[in-house]
PDBQT receptor file of N, H, CA, C and O in Angstrom, charges set to zero:
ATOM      1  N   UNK A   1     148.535 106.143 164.982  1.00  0.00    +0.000 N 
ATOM      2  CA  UNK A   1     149.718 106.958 164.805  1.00  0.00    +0.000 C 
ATOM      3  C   UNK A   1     149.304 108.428 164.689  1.00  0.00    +0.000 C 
ATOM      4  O   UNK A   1     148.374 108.822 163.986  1.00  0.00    +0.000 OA
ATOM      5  N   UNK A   2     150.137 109.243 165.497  1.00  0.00    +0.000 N 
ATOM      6  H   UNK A   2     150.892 108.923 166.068  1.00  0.00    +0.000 HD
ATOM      7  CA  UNK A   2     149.764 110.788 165.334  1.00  0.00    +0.000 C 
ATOM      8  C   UNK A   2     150.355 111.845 164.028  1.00  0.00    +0.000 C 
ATOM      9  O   UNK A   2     151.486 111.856 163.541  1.00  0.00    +0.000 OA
ATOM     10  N   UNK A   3     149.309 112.599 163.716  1.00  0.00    +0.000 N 
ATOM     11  H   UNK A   3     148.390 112.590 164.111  1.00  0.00    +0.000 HD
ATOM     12  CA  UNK A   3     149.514 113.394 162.845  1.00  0.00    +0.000 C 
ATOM     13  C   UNK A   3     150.797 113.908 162.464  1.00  0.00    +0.000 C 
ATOM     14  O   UNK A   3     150.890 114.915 163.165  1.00  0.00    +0.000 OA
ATOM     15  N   UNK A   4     151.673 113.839 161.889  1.00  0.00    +0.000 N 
ATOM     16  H   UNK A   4     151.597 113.021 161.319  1.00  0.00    +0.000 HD
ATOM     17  CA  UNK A   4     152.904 114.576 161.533  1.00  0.00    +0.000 C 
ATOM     18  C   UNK A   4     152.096 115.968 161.643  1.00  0.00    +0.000 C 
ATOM     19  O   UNK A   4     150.908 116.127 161.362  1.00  0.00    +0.000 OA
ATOM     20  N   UNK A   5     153.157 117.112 162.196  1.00  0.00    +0.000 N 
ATOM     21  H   UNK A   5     154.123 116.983 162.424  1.00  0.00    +0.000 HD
ATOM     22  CA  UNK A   5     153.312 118.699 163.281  1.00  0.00    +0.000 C 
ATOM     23  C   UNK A   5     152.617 119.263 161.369  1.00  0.00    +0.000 C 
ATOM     24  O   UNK A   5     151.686 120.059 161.251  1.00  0.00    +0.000 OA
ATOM     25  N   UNK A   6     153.079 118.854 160.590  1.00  0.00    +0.000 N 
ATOM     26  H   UNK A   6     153.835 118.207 160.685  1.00  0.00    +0.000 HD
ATOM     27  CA  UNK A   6     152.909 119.937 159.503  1.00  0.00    +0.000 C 
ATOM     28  C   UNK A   6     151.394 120.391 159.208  1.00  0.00    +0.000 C 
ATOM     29  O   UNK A   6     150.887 121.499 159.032  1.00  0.00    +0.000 OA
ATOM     30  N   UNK A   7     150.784 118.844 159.228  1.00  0.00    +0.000 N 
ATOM     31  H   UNK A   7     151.196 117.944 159.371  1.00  0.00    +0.000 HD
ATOM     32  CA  UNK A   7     149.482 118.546 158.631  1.00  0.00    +0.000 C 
ATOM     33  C   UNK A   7     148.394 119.218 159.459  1.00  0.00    +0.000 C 
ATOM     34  O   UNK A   7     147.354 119.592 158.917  1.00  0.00    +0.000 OA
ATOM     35  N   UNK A   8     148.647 119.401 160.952  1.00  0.00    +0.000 N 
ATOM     36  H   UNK A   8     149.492 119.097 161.392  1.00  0.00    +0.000 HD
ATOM     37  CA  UNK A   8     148.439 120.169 161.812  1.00  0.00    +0.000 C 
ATOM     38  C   UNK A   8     147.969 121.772 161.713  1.00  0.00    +0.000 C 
ATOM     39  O   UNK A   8     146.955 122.441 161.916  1.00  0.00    +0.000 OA
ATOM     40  N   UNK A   9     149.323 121.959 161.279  1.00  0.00    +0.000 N 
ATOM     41  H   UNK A   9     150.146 121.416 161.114  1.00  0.00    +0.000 HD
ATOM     42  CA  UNK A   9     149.545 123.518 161.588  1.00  0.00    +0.000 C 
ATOM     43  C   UNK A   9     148.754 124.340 160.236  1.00  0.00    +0.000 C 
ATOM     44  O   UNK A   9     148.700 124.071 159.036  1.00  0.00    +0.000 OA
ATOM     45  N   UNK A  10     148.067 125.690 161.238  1.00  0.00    +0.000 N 
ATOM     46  H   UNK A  10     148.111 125.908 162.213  1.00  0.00    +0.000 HD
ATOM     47  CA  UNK A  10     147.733 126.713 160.273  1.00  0.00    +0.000 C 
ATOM     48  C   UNK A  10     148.564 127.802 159.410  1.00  0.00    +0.000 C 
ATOM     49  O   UNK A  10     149.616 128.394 159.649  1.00  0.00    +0.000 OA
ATOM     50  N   UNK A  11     147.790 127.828 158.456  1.00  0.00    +0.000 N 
ATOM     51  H   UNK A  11     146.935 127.347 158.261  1.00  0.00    +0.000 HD
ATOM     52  CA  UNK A  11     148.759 128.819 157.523  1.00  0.00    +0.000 C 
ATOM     53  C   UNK A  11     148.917 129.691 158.225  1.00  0.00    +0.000 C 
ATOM     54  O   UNK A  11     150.046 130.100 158.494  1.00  0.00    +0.000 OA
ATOM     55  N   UNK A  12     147.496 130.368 158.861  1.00  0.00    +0.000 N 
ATOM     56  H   UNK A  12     146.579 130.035 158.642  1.00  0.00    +0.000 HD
ATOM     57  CA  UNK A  12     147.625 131.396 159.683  1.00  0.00    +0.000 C 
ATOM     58  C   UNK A  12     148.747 131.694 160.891  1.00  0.00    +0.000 C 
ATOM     59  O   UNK A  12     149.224 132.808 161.108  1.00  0.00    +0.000 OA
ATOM     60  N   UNK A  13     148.977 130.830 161.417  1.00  0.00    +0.000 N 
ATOM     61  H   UNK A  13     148.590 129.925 161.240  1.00  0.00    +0.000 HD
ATOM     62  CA  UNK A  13     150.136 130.906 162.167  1.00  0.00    +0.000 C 
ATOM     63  C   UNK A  13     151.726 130.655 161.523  1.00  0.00    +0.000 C 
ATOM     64  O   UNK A  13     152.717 131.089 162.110  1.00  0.00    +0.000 OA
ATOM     65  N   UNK A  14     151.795 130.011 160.436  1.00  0.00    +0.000 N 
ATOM     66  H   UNK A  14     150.990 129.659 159.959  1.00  0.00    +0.000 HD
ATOM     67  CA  UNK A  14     153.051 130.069 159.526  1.00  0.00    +0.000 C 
ATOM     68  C   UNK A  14     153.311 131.216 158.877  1.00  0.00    +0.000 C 
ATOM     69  O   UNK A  14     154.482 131.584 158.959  1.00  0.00    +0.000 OA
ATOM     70  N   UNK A  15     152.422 132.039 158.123  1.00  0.00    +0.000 N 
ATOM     71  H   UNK A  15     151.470 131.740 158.057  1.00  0.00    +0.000 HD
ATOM     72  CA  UNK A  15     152.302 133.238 157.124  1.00  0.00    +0.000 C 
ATOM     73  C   UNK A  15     153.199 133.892 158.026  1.00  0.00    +0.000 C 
ATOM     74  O   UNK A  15     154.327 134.053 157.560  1.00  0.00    +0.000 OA
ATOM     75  N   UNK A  16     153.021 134.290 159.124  1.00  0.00    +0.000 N 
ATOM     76  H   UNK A  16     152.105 134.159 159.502  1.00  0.00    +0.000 HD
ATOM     77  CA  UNK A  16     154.164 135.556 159.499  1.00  0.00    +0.000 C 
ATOM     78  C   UNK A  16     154.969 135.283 159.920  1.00  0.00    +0.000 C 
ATOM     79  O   UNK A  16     155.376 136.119 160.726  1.00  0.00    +0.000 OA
ATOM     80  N   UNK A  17     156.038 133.728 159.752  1.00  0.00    +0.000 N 
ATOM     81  H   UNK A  17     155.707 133.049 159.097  1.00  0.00    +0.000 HD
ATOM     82  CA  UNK A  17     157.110 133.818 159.871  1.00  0.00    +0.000 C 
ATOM     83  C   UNK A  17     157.653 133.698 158.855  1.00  0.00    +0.000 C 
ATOM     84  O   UNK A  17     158.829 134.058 158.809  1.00  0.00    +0.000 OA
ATOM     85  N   UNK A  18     157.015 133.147 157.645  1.00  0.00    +0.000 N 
ATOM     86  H   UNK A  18     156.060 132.854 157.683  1.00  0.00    +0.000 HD
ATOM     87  CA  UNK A  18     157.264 133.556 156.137  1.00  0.00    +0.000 C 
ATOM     88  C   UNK A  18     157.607 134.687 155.972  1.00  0.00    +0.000 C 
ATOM     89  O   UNK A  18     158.673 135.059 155.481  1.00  0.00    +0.000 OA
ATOM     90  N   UNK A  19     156.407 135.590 156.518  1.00  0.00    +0.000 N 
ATOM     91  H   UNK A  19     155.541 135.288 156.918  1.00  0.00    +0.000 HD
ATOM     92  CA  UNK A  19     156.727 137.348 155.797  1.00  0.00    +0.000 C 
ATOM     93  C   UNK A  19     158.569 137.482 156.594  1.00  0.00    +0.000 C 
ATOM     94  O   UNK A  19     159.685 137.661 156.105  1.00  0.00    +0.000 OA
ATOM     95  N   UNK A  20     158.173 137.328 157.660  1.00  0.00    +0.000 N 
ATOM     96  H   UNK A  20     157.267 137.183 158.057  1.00  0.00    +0.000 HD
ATOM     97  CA  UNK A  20     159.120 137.958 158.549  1.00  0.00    +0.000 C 
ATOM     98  C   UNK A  20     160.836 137.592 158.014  1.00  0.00    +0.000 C 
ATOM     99  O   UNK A  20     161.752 138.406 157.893  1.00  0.00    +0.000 OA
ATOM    100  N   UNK A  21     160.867 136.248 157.787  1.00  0.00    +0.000 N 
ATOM    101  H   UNK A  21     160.123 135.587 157.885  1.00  0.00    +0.000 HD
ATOM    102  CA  UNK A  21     161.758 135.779 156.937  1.00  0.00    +0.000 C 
ATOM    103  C   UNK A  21     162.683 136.058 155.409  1.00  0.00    +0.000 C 
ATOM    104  O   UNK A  21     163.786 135.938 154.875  1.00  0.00    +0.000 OA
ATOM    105  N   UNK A  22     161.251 136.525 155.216  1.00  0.00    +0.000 N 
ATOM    106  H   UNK A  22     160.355 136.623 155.650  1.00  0.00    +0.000 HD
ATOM    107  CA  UNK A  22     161.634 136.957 154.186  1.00  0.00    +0.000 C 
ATOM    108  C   UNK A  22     161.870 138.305 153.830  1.00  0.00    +0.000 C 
ATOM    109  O   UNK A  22     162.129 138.655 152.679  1.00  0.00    +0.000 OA
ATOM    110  N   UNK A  23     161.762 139.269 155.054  1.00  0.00    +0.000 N 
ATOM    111  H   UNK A  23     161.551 138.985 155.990  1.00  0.00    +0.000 HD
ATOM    112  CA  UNK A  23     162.153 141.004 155.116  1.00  0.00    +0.000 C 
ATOM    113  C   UNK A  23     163.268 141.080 155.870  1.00  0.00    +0.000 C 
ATOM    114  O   UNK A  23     163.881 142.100 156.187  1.00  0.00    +0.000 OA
ATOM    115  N   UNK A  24     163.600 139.507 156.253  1.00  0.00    +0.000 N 
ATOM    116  H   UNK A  24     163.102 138.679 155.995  1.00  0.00    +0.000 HD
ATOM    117  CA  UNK A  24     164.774 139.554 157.312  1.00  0.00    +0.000 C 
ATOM    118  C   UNK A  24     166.143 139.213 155.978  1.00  0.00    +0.000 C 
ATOM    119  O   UNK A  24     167.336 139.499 156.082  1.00  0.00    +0.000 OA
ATOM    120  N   UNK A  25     165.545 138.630 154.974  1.00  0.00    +0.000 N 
ATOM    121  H   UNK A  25     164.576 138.398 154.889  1.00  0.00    +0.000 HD
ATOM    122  CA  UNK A  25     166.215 138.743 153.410  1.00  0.00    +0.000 C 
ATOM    123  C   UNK A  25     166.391 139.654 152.866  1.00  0.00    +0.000 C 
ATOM    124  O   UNK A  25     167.386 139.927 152.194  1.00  0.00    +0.000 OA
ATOM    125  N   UNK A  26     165.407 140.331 153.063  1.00  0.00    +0.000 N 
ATOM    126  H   UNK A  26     164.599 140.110 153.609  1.00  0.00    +0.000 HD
ATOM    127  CA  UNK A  26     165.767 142.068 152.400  1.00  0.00    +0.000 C 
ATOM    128  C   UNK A  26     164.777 141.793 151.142  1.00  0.00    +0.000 C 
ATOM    129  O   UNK A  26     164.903 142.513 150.151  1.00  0.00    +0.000 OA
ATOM    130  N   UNK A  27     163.830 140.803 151.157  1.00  0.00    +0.000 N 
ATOM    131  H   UNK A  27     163.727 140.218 151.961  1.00  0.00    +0.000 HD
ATOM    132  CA  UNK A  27     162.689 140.527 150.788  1.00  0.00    +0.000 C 
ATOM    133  C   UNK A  27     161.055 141.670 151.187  1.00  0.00    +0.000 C 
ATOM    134  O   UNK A  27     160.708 142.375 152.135  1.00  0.00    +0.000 OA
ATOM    135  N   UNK A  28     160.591 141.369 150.131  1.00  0.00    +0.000 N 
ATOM    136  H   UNK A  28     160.873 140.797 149.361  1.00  0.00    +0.000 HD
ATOM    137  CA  UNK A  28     159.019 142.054 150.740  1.00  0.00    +0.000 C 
ATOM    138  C   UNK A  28     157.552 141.344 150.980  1.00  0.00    +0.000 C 
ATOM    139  O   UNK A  28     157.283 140.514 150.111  1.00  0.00    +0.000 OA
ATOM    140  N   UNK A  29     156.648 141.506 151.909  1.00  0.00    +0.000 N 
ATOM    141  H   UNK A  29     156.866 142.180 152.614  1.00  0.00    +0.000 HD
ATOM    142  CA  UNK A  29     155.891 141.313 152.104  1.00  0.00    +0.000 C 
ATOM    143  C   UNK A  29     154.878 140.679 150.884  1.00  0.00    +0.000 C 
ATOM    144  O   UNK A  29     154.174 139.674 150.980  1.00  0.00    +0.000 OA
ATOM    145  N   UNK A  30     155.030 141.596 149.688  1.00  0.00    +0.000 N 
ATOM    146  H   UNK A  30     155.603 142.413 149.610  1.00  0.00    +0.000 HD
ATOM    147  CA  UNK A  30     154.458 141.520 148.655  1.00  0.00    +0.000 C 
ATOM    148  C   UNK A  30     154.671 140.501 147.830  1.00  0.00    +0.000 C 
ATOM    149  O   UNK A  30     153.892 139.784 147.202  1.00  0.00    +0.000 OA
ATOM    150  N   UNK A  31     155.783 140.529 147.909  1.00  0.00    +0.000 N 
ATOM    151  H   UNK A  31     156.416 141.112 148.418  1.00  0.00    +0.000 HD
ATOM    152  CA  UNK A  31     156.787 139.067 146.756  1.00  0.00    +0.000 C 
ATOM    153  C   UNK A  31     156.539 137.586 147.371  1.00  0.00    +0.000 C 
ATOM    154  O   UNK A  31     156.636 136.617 146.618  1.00  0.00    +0.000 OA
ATOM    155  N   UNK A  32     156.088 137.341 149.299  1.00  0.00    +0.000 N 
ATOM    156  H   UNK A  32     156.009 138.127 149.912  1.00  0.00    +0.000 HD
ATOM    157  CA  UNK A  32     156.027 136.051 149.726  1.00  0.00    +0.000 C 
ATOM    158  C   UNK A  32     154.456 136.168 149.617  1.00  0.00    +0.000 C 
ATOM    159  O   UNK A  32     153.875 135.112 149.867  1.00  0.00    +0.000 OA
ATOM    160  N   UNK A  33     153.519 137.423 149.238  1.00  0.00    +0.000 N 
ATOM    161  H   UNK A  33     153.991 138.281 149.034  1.00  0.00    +0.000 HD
ATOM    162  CA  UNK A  33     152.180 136.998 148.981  1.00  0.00    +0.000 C 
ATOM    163  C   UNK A  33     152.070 136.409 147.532  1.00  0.00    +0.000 C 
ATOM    164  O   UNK A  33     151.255 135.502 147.369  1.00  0.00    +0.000 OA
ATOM    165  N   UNK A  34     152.927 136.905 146.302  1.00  0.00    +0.000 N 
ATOM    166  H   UNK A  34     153.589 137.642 146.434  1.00  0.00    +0.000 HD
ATOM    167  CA  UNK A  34     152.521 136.534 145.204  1.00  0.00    +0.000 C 
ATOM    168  C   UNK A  34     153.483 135.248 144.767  1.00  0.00    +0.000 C 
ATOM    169  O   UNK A  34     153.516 134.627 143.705  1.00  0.00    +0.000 OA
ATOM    170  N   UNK A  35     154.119 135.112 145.778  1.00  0.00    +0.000 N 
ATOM    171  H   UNK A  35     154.092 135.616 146.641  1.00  0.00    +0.000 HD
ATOM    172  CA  UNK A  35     154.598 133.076 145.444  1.00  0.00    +0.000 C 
ATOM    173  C   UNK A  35     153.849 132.645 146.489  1.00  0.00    +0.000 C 
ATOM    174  O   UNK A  35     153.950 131.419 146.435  1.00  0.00    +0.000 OA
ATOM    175  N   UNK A  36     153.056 132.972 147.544  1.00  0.00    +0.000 N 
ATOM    176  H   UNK A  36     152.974 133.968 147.587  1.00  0.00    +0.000 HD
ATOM    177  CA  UNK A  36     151.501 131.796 147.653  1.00  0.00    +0.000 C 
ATOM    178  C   UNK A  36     150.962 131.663 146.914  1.00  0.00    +0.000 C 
ATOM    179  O   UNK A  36     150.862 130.593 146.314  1.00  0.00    +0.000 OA
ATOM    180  N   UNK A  37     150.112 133.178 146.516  1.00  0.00    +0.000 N 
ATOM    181  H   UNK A  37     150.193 134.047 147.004  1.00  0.00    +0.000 HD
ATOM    182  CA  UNK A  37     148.952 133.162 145.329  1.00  0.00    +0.000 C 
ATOM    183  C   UNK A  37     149.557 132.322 143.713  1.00  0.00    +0.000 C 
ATOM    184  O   UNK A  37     148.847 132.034 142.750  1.00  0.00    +0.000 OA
ATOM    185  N   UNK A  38     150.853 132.121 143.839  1.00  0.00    +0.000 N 
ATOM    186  H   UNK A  38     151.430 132.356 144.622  1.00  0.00    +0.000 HD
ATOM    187  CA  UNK A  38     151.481 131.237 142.492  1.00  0.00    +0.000 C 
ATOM    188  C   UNK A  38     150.970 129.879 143.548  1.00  0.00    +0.000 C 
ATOM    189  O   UNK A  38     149.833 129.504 143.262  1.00  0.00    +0.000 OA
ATOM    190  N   UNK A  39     151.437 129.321 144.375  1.00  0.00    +0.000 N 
ATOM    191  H   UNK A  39     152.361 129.625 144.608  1.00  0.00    +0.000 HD
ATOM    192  CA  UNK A  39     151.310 128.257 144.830  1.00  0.00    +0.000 C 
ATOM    193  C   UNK A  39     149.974 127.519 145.079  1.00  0.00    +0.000 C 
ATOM    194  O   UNK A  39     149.518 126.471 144.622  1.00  0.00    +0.000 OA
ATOM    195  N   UNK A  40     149.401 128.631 146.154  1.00  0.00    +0.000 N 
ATOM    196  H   UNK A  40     149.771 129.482 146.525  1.00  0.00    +0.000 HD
ATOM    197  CA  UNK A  40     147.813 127.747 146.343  1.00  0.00    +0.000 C 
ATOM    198  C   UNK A  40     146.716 128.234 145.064  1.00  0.00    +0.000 C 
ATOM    199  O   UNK A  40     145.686 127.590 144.863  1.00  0.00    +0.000 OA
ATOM    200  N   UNK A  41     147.047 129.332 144.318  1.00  0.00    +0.000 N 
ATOM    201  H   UNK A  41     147.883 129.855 144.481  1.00  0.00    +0.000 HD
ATOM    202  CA  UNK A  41     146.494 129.844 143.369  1.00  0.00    +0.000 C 
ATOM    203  C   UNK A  41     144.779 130.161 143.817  1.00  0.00    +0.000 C 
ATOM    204  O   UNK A  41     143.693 130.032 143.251  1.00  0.00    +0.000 OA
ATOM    205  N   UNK A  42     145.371 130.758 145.476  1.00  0.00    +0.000 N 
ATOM    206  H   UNK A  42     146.253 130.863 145.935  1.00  0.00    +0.000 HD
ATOM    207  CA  UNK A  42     144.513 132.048 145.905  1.00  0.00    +0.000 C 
ATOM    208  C   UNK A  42     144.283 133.378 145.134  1.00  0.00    +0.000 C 
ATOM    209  O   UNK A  42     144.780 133.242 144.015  1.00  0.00    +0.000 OA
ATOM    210  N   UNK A  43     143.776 134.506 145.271  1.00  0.00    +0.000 N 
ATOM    211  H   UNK A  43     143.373 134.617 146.180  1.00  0.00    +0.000 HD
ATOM    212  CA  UNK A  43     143.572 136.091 144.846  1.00  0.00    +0.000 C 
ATOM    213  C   UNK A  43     144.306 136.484 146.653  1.00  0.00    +0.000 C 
ATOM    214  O   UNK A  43     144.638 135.888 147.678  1.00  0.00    +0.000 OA
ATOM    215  N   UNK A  44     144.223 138.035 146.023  1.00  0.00    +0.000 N 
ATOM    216  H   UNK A  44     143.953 138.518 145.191  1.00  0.00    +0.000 HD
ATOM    217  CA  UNK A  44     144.857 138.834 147.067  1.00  0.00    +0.000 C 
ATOM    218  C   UNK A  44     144.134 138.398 148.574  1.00  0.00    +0.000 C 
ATOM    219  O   UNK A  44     144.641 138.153 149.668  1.00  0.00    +0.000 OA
ATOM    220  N   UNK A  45     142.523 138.425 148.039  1.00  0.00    +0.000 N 
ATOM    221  H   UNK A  45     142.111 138.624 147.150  1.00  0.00    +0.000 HD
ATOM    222  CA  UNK A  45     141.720 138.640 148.913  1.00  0.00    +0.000 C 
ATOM    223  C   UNK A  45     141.442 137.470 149.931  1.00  0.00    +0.000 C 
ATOM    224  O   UNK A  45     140.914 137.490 151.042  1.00  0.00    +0.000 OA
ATOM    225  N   UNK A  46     141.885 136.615 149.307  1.00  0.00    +0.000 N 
ATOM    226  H   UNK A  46     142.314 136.599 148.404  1.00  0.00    +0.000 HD
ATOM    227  CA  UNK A  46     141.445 135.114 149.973  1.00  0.00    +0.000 C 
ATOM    228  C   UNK A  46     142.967 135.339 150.521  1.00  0.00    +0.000 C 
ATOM    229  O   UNK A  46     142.996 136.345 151.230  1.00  0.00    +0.000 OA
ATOM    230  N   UNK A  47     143.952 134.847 150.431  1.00  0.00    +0.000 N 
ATOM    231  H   UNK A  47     143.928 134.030 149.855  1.00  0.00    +0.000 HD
ATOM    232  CA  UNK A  47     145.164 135.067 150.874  1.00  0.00    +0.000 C 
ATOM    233  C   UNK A  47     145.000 135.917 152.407  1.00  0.00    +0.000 C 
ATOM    234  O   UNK A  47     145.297 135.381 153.475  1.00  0.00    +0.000 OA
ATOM    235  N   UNK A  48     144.565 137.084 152.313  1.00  0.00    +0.000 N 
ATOM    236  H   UNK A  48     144.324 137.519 151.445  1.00  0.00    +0.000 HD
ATOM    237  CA  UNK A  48     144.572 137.941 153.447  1.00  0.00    +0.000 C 
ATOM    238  C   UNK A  48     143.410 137.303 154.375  1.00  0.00    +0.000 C 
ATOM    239  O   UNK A  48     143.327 137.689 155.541  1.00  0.00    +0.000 OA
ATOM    240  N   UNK A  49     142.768 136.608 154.017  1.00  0.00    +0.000 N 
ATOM    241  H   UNK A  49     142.836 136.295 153.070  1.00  0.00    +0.000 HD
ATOM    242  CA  UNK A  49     141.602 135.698 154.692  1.00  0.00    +0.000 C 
ATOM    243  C   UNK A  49     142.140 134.605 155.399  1.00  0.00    +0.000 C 
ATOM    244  O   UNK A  49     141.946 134.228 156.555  1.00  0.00    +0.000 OA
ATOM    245  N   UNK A  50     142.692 134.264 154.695  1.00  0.00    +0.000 N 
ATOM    246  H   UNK A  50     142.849 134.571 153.756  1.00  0.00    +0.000 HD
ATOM    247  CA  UNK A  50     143.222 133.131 154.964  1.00  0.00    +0.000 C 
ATOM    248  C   UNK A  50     144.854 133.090 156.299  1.00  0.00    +0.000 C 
ATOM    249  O   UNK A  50     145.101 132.292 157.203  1.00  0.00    +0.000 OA
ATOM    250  N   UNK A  51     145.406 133.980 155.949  1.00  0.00    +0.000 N 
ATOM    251  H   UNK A  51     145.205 134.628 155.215  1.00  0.00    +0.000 HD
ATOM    252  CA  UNK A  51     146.336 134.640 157.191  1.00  0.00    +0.000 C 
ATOM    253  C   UNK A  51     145.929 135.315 158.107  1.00  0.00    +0.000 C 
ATOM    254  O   UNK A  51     146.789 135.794 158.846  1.00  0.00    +0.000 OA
ATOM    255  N   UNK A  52     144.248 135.650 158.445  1.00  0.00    +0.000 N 
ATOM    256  H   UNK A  52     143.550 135.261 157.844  1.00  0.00    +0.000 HD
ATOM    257  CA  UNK A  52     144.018 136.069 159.254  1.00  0.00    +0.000 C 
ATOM    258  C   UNK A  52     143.183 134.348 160.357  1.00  0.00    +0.000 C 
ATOM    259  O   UNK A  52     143.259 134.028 161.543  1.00  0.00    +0.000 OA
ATOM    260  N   UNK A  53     142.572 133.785 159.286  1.00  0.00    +0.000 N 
ATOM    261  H   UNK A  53     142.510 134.045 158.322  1.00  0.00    +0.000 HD
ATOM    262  CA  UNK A  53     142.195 132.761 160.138  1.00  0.00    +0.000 C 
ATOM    263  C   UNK A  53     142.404 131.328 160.774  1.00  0.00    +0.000 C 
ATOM    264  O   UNK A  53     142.217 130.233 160.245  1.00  0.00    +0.000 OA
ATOM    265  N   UNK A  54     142.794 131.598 161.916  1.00  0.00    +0.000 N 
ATOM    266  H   UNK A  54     142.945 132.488 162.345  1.00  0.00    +0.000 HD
ATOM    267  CA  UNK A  54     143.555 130.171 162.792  1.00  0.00    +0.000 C 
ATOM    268  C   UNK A  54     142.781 129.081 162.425  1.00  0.00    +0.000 C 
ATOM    269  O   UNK A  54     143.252 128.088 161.870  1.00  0.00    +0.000 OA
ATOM    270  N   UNK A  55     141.573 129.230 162.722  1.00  0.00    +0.000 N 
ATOM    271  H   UNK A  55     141.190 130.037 163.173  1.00  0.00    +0.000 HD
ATOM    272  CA  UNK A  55     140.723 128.277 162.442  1.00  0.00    +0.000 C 
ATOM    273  C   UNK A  55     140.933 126.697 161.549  1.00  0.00    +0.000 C 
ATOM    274  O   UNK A  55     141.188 125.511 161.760  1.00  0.00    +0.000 OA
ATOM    275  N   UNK A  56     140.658 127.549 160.561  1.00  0.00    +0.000 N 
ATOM    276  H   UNK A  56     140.452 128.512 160.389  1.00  0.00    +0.000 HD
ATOM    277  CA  UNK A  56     140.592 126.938 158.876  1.00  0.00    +0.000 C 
ATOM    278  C   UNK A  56     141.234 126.847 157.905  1.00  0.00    +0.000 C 
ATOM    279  O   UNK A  56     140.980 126.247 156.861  1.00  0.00    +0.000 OA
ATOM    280  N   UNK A  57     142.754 127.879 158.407  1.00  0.00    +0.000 N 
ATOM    281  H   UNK A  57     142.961 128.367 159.255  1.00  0.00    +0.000 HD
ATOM    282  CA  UNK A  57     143.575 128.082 157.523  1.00  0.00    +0.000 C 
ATOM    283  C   UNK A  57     144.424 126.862 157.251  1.00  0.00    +0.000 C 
ATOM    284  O   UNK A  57     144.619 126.171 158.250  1.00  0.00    +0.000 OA
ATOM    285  N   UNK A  58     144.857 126.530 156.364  1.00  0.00    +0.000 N 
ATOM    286  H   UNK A  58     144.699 127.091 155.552  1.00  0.00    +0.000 HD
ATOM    287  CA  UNK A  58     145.880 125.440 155.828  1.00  0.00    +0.000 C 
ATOM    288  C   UNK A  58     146.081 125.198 154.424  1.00  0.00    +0.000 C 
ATOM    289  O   UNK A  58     145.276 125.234 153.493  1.00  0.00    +0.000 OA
ATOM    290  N   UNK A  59     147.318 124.944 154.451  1.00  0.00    +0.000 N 
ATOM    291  H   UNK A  59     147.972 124.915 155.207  1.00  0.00    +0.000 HD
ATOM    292  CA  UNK A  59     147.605 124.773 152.884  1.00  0.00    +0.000 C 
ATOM    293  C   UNK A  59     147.187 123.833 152.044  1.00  0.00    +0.000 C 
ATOM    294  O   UNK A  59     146.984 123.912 150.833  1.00  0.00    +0.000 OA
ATOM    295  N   UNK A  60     147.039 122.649 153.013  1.00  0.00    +0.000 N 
ATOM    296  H   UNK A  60     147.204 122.586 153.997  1.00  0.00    +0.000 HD
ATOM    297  CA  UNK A  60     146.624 121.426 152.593  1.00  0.00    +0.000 C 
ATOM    298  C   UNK A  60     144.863 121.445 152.062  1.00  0.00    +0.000 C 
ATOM    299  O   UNK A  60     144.291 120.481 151.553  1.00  0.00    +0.000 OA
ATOM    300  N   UNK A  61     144.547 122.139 152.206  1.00  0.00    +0.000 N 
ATOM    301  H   UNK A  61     145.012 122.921 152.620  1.00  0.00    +0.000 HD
ATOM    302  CA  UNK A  61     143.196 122.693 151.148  1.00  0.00    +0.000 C 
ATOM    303  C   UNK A  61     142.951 122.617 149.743  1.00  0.00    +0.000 C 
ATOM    304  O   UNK A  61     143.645 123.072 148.833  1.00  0.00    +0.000 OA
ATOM    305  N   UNK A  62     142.004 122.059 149.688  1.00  0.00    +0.000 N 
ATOM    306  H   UNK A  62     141.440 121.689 150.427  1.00  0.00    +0.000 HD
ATOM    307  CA  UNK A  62     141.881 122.172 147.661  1.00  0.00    +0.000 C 
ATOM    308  C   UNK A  62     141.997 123.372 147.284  1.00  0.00    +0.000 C 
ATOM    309  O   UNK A  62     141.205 124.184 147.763  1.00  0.00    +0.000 OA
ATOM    310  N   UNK A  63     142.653 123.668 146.661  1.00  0.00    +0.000 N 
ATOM    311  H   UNK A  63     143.296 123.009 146.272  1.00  0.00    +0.000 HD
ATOM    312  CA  UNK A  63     142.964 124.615 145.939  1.00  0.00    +0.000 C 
ATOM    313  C   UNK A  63     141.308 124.910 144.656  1.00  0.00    +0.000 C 
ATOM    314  O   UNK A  63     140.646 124.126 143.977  1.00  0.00    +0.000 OA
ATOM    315  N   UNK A  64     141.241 126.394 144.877  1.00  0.00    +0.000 N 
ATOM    316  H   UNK A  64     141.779 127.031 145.429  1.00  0.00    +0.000 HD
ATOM    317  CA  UNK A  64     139.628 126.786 144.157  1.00  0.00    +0.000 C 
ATOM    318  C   UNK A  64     139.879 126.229 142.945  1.00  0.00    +0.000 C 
ATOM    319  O   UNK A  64     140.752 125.719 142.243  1.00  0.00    +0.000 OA
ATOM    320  N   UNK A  65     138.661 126.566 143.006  1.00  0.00    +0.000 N 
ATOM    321  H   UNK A  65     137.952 126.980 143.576  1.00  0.00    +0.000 HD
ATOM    322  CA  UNK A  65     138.885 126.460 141.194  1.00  0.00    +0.000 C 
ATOM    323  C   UNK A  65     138.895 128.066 140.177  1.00  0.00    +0.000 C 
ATOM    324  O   UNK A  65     138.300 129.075 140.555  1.00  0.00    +0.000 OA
ATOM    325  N   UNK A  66     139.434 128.011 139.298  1.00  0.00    +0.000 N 
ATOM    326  H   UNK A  66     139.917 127.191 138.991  1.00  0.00    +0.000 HD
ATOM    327  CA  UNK A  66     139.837 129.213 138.651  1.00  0.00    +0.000 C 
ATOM    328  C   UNK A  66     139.043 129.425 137.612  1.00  0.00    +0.000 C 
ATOM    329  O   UNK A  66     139.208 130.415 136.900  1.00  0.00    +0.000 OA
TER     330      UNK A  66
């Protein structure tokens, strides 16, 4: 049986329809980075790493340790 589309897909390619979505709210860029960093309980820096890379990016990742 094939992968359900979600389990698939990179953050990296989701993140900017998040942002976009959410400035199309009258939302900011800033506010859909700091409910990831609440969610995957990334830093700024990994976050921006992580939306830049197709690769490896996914949510479904262990989350670091803190």
């Amino acid at each position: 049986m094939a992968k359900h589309r979600i389990y698939t897909t990179s953050f990296a390619s989701v993140y900017p329809l998040y942002v976009a979505k959410a400035e199309k709210k009258g939302r900011t860029k800033a506010e859909v980075d700091e409910v990831v960093r609440w969610l995957t309980g990334y830093n700024q820096k990994r976050l921006e790493a992580r939306s830049r890379n197709e690769r490896t990016s996914n949510l479904s990742s262990p989350k670091p340790l803190v």
